[in-house]
C-alpha positions as CSV (number, residue, x, y, z in Angstrom):
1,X,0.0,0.0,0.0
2,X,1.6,3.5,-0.7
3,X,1.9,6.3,2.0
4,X,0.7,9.4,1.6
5,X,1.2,13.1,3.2
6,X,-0.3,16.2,3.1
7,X,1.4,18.4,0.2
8,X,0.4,21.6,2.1
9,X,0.2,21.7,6.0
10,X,-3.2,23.8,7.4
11,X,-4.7,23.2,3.8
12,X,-8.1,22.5,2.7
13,X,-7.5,19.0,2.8
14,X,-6.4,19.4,6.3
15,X,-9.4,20.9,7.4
16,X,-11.4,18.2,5.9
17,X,-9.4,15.1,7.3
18,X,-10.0,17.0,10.7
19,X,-13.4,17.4,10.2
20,X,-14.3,13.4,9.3
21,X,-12.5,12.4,12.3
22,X,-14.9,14.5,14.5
23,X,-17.9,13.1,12.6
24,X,-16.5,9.7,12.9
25,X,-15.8,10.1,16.4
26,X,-19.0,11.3,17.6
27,X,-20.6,8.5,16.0
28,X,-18.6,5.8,17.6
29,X,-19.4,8.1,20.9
30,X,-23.1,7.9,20.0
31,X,-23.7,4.3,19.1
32,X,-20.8,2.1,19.7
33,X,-19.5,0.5,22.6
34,X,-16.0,-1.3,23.9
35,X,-17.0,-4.9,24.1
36,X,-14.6,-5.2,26.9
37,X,-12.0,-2.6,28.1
38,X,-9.1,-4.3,27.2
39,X,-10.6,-4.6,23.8
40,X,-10.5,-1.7,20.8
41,X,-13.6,-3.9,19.0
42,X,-17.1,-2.3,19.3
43,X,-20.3,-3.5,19.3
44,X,-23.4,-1.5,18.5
45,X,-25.2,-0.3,21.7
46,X,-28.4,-1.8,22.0
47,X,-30.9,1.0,22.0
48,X,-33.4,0.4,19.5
49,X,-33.1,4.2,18.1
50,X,-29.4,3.2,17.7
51,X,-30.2,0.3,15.4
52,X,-32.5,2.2,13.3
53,X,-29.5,5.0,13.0
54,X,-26.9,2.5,12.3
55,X,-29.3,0.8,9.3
56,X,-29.6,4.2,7.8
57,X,-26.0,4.9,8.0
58,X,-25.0,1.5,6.2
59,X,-27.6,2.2,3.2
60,X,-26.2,5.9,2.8
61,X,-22.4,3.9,3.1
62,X,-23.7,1.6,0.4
63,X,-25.0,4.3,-1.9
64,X,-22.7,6.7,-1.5
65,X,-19.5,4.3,-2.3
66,X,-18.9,4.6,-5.9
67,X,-19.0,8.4,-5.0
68,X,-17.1,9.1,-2.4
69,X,-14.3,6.6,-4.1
70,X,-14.3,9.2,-7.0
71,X,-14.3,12.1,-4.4
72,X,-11.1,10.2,-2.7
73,X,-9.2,9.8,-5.8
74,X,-9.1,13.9,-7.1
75,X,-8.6,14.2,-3.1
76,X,-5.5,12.3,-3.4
77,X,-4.6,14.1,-6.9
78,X,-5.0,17.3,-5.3
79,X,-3.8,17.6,-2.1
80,X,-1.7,14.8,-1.5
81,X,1.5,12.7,-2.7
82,X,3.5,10.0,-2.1
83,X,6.4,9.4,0.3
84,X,9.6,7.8,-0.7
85,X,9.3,5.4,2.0
């Protein structure tokens, strides 16, 4: 797999990748939970709102795939580029 960096520090793609990690976490914070504490696997909490969330979050994943692959790839064209390593 190739590594990639940032081609320019406190750029827009900076701001974005900081951005999905705040979504991401507050999801995981929302509706996932440790299935032991030695453990970094989760489990969906058991709520029944948090089931119904978590089945409309996989069929916008599912739709939204062939998209956001797109949106990855002139991501990576644009603000990224590979290391030597």
């Amino acid at each position: 797999m190739d590594k990639y960096k940032l081609k320019a520090p406190n750029s827009l793609g900076e701001n974005i990748s900081k951005r999905y990690k705040k979504i991401e976490q507050t999801f995981i914070d929302n509706f996932l939970e440790k299935k032991d504490e030695n453990s970094n696997d989760y489990r969906l909490k058991s709520s029944k709102l948090s089931q119904k969330v978590v089945g409309v979050y996989k069929k916008i994943e599912n739709g939204t795939t062939s998209t956001y692959k797109k949106i990855e790839d002139k991501f990576v064209d644009m603000f990224l580029e590979k290391t030597s390593s």
